[in-house]
C-alpha positions in Angstrom: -4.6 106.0 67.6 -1.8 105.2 69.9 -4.0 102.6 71.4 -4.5 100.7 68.1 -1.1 100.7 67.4 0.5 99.1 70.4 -2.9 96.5 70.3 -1.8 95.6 67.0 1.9 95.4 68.3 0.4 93.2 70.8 -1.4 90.7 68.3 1.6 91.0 65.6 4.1 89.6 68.5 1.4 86.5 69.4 2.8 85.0 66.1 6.6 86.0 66.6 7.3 82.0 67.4 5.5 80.5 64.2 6.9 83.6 61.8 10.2 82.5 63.3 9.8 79.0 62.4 8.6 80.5 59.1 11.5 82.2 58.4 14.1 80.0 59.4 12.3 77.0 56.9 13.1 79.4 54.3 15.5 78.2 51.4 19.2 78.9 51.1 19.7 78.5 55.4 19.5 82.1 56.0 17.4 83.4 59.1 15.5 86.4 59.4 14.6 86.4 62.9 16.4 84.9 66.6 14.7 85.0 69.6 15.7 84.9 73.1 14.6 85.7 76.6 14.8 86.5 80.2 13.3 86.7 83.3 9.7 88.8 82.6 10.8 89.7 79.0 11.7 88.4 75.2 13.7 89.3 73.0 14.1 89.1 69.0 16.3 90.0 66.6 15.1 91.1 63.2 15.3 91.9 59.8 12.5 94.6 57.7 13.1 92.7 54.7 14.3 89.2 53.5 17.8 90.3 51.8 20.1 93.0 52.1 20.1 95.3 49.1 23.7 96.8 48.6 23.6 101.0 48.2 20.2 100.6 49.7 19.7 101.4 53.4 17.4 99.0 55.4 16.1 98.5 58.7 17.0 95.5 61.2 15.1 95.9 64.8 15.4 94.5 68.7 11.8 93.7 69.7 11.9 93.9 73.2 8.4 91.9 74.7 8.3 92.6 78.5 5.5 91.1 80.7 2.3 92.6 81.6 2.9 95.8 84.4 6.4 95.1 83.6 8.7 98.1 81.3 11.8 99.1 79.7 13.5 102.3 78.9 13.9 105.1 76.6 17.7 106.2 75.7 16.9 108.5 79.0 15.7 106.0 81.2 15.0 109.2 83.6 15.6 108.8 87.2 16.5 105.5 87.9 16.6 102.1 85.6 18.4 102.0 82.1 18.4 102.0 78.8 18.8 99.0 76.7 22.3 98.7 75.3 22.5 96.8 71.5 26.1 96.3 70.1 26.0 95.4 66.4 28.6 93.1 64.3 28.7 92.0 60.7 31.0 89.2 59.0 31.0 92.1 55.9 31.7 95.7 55.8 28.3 97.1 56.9 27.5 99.6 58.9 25.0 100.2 61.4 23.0 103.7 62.4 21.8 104.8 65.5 18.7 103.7 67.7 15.7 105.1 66.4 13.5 105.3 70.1 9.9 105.2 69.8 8.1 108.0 71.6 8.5 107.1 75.1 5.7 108.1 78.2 6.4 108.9 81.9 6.0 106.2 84.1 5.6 107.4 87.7 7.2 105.0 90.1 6.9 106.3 94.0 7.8 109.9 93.8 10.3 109.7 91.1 9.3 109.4 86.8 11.1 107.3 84.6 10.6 107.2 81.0 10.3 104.2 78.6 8.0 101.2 77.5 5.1 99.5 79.0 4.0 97.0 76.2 6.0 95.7 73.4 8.5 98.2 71.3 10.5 97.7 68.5 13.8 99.0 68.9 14.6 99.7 65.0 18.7 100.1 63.4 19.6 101.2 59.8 21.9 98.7 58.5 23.6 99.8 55.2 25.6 97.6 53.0 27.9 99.1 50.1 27.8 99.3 46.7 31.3 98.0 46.5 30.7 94.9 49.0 30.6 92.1 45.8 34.0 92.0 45.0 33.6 92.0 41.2 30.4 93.7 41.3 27.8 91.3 40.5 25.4 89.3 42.3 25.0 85.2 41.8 21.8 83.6 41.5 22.5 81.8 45.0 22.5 83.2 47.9 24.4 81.1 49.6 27.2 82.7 47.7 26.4 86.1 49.5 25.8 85.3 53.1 25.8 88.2 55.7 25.9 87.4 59.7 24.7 90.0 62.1 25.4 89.3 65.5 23.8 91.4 68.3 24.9 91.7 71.9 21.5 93.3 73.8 21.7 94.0 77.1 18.6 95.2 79.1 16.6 96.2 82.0 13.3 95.3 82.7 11.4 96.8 86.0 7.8 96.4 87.9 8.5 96.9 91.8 11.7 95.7 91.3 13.8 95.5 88.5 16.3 92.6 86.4 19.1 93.0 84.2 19.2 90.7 81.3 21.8 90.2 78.3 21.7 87.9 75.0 23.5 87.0 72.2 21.4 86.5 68.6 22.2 86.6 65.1 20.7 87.1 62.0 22.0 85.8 58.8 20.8 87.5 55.5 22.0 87.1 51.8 23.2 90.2 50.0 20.9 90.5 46.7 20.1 92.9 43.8 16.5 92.9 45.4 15.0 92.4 48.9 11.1 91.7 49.6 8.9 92.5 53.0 10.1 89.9 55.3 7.3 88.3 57.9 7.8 91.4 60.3 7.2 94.1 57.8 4.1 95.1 59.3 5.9 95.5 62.7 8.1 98.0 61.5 5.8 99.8 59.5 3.7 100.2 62.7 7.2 101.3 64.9 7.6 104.1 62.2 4.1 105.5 62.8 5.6 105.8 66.5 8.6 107.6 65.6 9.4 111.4 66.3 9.3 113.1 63.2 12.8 113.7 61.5 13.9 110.5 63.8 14.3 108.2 60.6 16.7 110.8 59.3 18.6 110.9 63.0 19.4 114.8 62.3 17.4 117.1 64.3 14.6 119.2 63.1 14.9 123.0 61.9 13.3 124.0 65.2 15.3 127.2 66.6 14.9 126.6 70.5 17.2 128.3 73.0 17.6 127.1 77.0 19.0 129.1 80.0 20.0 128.0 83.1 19.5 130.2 86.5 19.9 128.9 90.1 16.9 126.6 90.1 15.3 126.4 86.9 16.1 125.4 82.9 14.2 127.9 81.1 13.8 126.6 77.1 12.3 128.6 74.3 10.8 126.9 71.3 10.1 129.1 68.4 6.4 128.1 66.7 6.8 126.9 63.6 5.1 124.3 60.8 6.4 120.8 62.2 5.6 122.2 65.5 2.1 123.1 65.0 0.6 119.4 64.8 1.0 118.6 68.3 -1.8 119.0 70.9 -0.5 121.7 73.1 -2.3 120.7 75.8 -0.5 117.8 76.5 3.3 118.9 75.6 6.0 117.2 77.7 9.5 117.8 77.4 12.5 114.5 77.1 15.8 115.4 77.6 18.4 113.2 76.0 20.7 113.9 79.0 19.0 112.3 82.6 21.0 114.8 84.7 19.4 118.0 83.2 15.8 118.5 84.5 14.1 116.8 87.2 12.2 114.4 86.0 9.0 114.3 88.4 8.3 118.3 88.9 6.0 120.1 86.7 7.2 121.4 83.0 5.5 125.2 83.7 4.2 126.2 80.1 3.9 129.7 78.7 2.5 130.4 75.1 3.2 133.9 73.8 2.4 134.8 69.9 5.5 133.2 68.5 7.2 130.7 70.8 6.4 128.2 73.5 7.9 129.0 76.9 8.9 126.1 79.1 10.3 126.6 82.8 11.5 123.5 84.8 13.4 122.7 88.1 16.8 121.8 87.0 18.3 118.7 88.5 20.7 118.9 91.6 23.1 116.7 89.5 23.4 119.1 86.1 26.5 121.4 86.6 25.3 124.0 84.4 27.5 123.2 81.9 26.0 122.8 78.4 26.1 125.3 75.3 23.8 122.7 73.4 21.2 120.4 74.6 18.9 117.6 72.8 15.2 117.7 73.3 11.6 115.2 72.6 8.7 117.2 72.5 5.7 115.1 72.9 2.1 115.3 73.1 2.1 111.2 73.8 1.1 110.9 70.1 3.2 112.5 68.3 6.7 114.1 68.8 9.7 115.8 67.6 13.4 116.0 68.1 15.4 119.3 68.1 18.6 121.0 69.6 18.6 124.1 71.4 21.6 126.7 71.8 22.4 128.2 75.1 21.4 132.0 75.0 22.3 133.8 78.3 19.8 137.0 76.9 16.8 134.7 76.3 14.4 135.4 79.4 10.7 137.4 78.6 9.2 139.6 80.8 6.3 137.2 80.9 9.0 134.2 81.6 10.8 136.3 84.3 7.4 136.9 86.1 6.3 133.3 86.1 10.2 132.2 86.8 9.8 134.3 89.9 6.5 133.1 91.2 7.8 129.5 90.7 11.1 129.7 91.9 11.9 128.6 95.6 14.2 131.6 96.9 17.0 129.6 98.4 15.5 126.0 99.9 13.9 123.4 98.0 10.7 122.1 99.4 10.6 118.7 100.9 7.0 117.8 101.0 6.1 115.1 103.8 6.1 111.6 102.1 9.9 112.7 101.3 10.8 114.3 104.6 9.7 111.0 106.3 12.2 108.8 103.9 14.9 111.0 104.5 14.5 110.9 108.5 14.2 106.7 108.4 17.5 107.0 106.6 18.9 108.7 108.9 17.8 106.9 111.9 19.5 104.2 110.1 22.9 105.8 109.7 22.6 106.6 113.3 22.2 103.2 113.9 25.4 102.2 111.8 27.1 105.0 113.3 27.7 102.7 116.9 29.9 100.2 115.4 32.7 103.0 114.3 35.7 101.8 115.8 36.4 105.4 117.7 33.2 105.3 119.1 32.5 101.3 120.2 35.2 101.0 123.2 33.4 104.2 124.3 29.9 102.4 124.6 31.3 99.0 125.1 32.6 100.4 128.9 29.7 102.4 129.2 27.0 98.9 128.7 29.5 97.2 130.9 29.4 100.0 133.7 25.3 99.5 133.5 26.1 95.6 135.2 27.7 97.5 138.1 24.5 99.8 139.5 20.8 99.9 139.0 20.2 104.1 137.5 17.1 105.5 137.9 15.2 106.7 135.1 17.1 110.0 135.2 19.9 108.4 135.0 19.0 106.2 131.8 17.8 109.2 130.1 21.3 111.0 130.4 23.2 109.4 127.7 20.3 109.5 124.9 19.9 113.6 125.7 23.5 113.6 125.8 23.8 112.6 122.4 20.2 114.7 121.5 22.1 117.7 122.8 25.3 117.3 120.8 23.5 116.4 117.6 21.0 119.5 118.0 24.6 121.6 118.7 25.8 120.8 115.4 23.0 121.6 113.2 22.2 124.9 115.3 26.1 125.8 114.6 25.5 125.0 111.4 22.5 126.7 110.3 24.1 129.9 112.1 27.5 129.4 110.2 25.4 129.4 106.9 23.5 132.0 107.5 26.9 134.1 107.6 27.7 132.6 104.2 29.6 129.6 105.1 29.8 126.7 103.1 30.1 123.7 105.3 29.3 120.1 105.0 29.7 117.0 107.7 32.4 116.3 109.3 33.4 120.0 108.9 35.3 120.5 111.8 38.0 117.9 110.6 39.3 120.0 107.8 40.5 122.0 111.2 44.2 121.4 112.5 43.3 122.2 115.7 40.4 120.1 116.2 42.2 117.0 115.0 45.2 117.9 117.6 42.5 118.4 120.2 41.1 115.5 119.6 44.2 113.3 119.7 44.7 114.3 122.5 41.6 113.4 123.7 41.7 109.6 122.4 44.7 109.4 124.5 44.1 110.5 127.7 40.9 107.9 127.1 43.0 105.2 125.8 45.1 106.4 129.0 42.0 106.2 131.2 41.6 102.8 130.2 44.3 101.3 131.1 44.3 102.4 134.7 47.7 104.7 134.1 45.4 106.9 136.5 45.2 106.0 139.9 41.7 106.4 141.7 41.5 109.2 143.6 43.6 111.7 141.1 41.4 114.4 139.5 42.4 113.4 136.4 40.9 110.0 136.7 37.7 111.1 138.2 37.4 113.2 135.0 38.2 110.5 132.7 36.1 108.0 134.3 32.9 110.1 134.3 33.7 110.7 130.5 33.9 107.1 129.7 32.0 105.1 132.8 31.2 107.2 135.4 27.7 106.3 136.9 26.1 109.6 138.0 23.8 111.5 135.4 26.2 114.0 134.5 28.4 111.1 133.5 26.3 109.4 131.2 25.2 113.2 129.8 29.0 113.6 129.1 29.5 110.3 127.6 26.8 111.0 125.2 28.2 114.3 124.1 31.6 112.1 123.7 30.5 109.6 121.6 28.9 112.5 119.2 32.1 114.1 118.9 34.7 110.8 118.3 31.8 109.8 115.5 31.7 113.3 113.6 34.5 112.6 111.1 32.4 109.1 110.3 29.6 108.8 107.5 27.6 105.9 107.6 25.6 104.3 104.8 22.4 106.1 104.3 23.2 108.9 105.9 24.8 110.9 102.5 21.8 111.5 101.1 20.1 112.6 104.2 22.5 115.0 105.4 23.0 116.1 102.1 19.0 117.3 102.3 19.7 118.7 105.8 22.5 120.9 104.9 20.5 122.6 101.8 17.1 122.9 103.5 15.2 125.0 105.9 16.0 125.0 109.8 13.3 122.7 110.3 14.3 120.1 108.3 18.0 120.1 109.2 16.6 119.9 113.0 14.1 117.3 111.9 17.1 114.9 110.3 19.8 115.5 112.7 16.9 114.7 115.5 16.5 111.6 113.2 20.2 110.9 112.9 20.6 111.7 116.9 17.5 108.9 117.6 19.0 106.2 116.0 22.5 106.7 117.4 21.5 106.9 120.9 19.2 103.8 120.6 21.1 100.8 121.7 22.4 102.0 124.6 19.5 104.2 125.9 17.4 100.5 125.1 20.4 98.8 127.3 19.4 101.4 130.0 15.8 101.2 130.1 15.0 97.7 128.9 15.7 95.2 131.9 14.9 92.0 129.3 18.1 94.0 127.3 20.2 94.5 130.2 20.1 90.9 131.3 21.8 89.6 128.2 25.2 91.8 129.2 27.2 89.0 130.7 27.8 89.3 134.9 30.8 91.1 136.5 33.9 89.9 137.4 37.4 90.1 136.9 37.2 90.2 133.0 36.1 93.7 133.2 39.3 94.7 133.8 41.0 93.1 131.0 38.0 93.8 128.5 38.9 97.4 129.6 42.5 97.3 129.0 41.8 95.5 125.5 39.4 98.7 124.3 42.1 100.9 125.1 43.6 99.8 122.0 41.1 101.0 119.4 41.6 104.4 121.2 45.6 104.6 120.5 44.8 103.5 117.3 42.3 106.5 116.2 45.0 108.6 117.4 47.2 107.5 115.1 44.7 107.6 112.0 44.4 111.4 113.7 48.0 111.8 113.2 48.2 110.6 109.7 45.2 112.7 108.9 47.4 115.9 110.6 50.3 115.4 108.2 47.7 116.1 105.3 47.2 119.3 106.4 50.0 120.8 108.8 53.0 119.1 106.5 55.7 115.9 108.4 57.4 118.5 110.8 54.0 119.4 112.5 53.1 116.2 112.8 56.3 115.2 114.2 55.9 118.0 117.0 52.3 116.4 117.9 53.5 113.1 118.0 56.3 114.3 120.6 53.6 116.2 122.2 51.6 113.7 122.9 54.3 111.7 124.4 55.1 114.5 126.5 51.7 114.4 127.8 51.1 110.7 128.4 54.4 110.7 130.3 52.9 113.8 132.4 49.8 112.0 133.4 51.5 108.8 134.2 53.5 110.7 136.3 50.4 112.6 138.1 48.8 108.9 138.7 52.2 107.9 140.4 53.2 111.0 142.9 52.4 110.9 146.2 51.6 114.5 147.2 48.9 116.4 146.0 50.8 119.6 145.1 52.9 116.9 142.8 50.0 115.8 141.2 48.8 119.4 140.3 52.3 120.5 138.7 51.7 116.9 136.5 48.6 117.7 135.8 49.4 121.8 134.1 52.5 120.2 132.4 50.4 117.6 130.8 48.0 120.7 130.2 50.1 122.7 128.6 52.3 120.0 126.5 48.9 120.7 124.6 49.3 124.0 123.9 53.1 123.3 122.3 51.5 121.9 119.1 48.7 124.2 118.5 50.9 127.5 118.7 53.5 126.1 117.1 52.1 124.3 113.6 50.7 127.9 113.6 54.6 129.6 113.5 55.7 126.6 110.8 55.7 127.4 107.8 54.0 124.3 105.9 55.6 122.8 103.2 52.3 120.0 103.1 55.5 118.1 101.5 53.1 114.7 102.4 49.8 117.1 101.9 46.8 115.3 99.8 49.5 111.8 99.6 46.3 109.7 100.6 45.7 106.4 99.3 43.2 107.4 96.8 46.2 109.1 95.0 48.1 106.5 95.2 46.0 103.6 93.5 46.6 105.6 90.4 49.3 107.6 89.1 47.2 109.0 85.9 45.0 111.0 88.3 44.4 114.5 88.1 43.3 116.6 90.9 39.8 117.9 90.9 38.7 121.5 89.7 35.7 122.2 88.0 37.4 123.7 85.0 39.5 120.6 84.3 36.5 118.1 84.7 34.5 119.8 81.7 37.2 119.9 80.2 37.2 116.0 80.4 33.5 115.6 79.9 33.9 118.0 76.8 36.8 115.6 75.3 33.5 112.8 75.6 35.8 110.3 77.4 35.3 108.0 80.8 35.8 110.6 83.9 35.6 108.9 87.6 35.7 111.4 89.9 36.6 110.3 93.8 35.6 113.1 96.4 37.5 111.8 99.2 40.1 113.0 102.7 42.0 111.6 104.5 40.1 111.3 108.3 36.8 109.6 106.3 37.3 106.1 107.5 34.2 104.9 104.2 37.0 106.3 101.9 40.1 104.6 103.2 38.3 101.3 103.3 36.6 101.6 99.8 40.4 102.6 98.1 42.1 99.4 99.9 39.4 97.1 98.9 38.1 98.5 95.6 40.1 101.2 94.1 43.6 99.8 94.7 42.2 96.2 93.2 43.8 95.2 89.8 40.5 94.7 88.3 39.7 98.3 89.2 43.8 99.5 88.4 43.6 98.1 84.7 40.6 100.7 84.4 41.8 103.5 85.3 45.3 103.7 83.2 43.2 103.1 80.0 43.8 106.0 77.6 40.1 106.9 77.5 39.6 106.8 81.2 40.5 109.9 83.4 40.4 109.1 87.3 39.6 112.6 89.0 40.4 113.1 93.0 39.0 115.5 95.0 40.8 116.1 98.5 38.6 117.0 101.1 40.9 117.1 103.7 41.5 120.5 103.8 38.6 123.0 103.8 37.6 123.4 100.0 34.7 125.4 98.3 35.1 124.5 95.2 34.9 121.0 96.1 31.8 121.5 98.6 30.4 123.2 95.4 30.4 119.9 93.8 29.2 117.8 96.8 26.2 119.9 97.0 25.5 119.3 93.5 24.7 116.0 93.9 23.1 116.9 97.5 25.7 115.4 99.5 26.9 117.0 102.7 30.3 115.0 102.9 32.7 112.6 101.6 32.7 109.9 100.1 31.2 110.8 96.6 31.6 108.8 93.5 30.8 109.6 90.5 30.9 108.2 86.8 30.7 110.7 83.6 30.0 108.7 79.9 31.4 112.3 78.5 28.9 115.1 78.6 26.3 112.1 77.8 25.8 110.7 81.0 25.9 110.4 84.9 26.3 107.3 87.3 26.4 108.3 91.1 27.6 105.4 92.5 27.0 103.8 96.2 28.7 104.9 98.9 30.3 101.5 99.9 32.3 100.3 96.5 33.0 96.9 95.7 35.6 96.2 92.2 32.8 94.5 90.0 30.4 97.6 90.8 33.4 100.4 89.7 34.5 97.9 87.5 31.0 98.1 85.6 30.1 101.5 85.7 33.0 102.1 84.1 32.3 99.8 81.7 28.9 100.8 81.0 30.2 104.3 80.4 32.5 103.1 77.8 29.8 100.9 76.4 27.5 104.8 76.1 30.0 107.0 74.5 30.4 103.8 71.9 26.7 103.5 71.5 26.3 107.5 71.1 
């Protein structure tokens, strides 16, 4: 049946260009029909009948024509793509109804489902004019006399492999008259209303009593039987949630028939918070379908639902089968990749490929560095796995929301930046251990400088890794190994391929006195990462700690300048524990101060906004309930992605005059500081660290955004979101 229908959709729209011609000849200049277009689609605009009927409600339609193989979406477009977005204008006091969406189908694209339209669909509106719209009440012969423009702004995606926006602007003009007749596109209409969910003319939901809970994993949803339900094949019943963050969209709908109800259980998706006491359904059996709400009930689970819950139900880790598992570990290797060119960690391996022009390793050698890093990579994920297994909540860059690692490692930067600029001289035991961190030649050396450059590119996250370590952090041992091996591969690349490649090593330009100078130059960068350290320390300790660690660090370089300069060995040991122990000042006593965190969570992102409220769960549905614009900003202060992404797209005045609207809320989440309840929310959306973005249309919508943000991309989304909780 479905078949016939869309092949008569199909031959109706063959003669969409002559009907238009058709109805734009007719008399009285009024047009029943505009047309436009876009790459791999066409467009119309148009009316069921030939006049608009006041007190009468009537239908006008967006026929949306993509190519063949090519689609278009349902109001859930599922996991990717979008739904078409129409906004509707009159030059009289009309009124316009919701979409009515024809039954959509799941269209499998790789190992996500999306759901929308493969052929031509008519997209239909109710437009109803009032009784009162003829100012003295009658109607003249002319229609001319009663003109009515409606002007429609369609926006659109349309997707095969790859996918197109696509906007237009048509119109319609109509007469207003005591009597309409079937226009040329009445039979398309009548067809579209044969592929309607029944009670969708009448957008009110059916009198289906269906209740939903939610448990870790699952959305468990109970559908009484009843009359209206009882005509659909039940062999082929699939689920549409209005909401694309609820369910995911690929996994099997588990179905359970007892004497009175239907019984679904589904994976819930990672991005749904849980939070929903109603929730808007499509139950389909590809023919036919039906729309109905269902009421959170906490008490709803059968025995015969618990039992086949429990054999369903993963007990802590979701499964990654293989096709998945090898996309997450490319992405990785590819955030390894990205992870060289952090500024902490390039004067690092720019002096250790320079220090390759100066000796000829064996292969022992030119392993070192690449286990180095294998070994340091492989150290976090084993500490991790055994932190969670105690209960621990971490994510990436972890150890930074630790005072005392960000001291120690400022500490660290300097006596490298120190290093680098000779303050040592050869021969002190100092220098001989800062030399074989950043460019000694023995094994041991490039072993260490591996483990080094793991460490000073921790607090970074690099594009593609979010998603990856999200999946490692929530998965089984294997896989965390298996994507931090990934991660640890891609890192260690370039320089292990310097190493072992001779055609490579050739192209690192010949020794000489430059060496020196480059070397002084990349001591720089170090200094500088030591004062991002610094600012990152004020977050968290408060501006008297940090004031002590600046001092301290002073102390110390002063200490080790003076070790390189004295003459007597029992000199340069006494330098040497002072500078060891003007360490130790900091970290015992920032532990004494009390902290006022007076310039605590003052980062940037709070700054490009002063209508921002700080994250908790509790006030963000509180937002989402108010159905308003949220943009939440999961952020801290020693994430490098963040700072760049608020100086170049949050703080923009394009982005600014967004975010003090009335209707938009901008949410921040500091990160700095160890948080649960914001790694709670990270891991909802399987990320293991900051940055996240994220972009609520109320409790209609979700929009994760990309990690690196640009103005006209935040700029949109918020837009867009706007644009839904109008459309709604």
């Amino acid at each position: 049946m479905k078949f016939y229908l869309y092949t008569k959709l199909l031959v109706i729209s063959l003669f969409l260009l002559a009907m238009s011609f058709f109805s734009v000849a007719q008399s009285n200049g009024f047009r029943i029909s505009d047309t436009g277009e876009g790459p791999h689609i066409q467009v119309a605009l148009m009316s069921e009948q030939n006049a608009l009927v006041p007190g009468r409600p009537q239908l006008i339609g967006v026929y949306l024509q993509p190519d063949p193989q090519w689609h278009t979406y349902w109001r859930n477009p599922g996991d990717s793509g979008e739904a078409p977005s129409i906004e509707l204008s009159s030059t009289a006091k009309i009124s316009f109804g919701d979409i009515q969406w024809p039954i959509p189908k799941a269209i499998p694209v790789a190992h996500l489902v999306n759901y929308g339209y493969e052929a031509d669909n008519l997209l239909m509106i109710e437009v109803f004019v009032p009784q009162d719209i003829v100012p003295d009440g009658t109607l003249t012969e002319s229609a001319e006399d009663n003109l009515v423009t409606i002007n429609g702004d369609l926006s659109w995606l349309v997707c095969k492999e790859d996918c197109i926006p696509g906007d237009a602007q048509l119109s319609i003009t109509l007469p207003i008259a005591s009597e309409s007749r079937p226009s040329a596109y009445a039979a398309l209409f009548e067809d579209t209303k044969s592929l309607l969910p029944d009670s969708y003319t009448n957008p009110e939901p059916a009198d289906v009593n269906a209740k939903f809970e939610i448990n870790d994993t699952h959305i468990v949803l109970e559908v009484e039987k009843s009359q209206s339900l009882g005509e659909l094949n039940l062999s082929k019943l699939t689920l549409f949630p209005f909401r694309s963050d609820v369910i995911k969209h690929a996994a099997e709908q588990r179905l359970i028939e007892s004497d009175d109800a239907w019984q679904f259980i589904i994976p819930k998706s990672p991005y749904f918070n849980g939070e929903a006491e109603n929730l808007a359904w499509l139950l389909s059996d590809g023919q036919k379908g039906i729309y109905f709400d269902a009421s959170i009930n906490s008490t709803l689970v059968s025995n015969d639902m618990s039992a086949a819950y429990s054999a369903d139900r993963n007990l802590d880790k979701p499964s990654i089968d293989a096709p998945s598992l090898l996309i997450y570990a490319l992405m990785a290797f590819a955030g390894g990749l990205i992870l060289n060119l952090m500024p902490c960690v390039l004067p690092v391996l720019s002096i250790k490929a320079i220090s390759l022009t100066r000796t000829a390793p064996s292969f022992f050698h030119k392993s070192a560095y690449f286990f180095g890093v294998l070994a340091c990579f492989n150290a976090f994920a084993l500490i991790i796995i055994i932190l969670q297994s105690t209960g621990e909540q971490i994510g990436w860059g972890f150890h930074m929301q630790s005072p005392l690692v960000v001291t120690l490692l400022a500490f660290l930067f300097t006596f490298i930046g120190l290093v680098l600029l000779d303050v040592i001289q050869v021969g002190n035991r100092m220098s001989n251990i800062g030399n074989s961190l950043v460019s000694g030649e023995r094994a041991s050396a490039h072993f260490a400088t591996g483990v080094l450059a793991v460490i000073v590119a921790s607090p970074c996250t690099a594009p593609f890794m979010a998603a990856a370590l999200g999946i490692a952090l929530i998965s089984e041992p294997y896989v965390t190994f298996i994507l931090f091996n990934a991660l640890a591969i891609g890192f260690a690349l370039p320089i292990t391929l310097l190493f072992i490649s001779s055609r490579m090593s050739a192209l690192l330009p010949k020794p000489g006195a430059w060496m020196t100078t480059f070397k002084h130059v990349l001591a720089f960068p170090m200094f500088a990462s030591v004062a991002w350290l610094a600012w990152v320390y004020v977050g968290q300790k408060g501006a008297p700690a940090q004031f002590l660690l600046l001092i301290s660090l002073l102390i110390f370089s002063l200490f080790i300048w003076l070790s390189g300069h004295a003459k007597g060995q029992g000199a340069r040991f006494t330098f040497n524990i002072l500078a060891l122990l003007s360490i130790i000042l900091p970290i015992s006593a920032s532990s004494l101060m009390v902290n006022t965190n007076e310039y605590a969570s003052t980062s940037d992102s709070q700054s490009v906004a002063k209508n921002h409220v700080d994250y908790s769960e509790e006030k963000l549905n509180a937002l989402k309930a108010s159905q308003q614009v949220v943009f939440v900003n999961m952020t801290a202060d020693w994430c490098i992605t963040c700072k760049v992404n608020e100086q170049v797209a949050l703080s923009s005045e394009q982005v600014q005059s967004l975010l003090k609207e009335e209707d938009v809320h901008y949410v921040i989440g500091d990160w700095t500081n160890k948080n649960q309840e914001i790694l709670r929310y990270l891991k909802q959306y399987k990320r293991a660290g900051v940055p996240l973005y994220v972009v609520y249309s109320g409790t209609q919508n979700v929009n994760v955004l990309p990690q690196i943000l640009t103005p006209d991309l935040v700029s949109k989304a918020i837009i867009n979101a706007k644009e839904e909780l109008k459309n709604d």
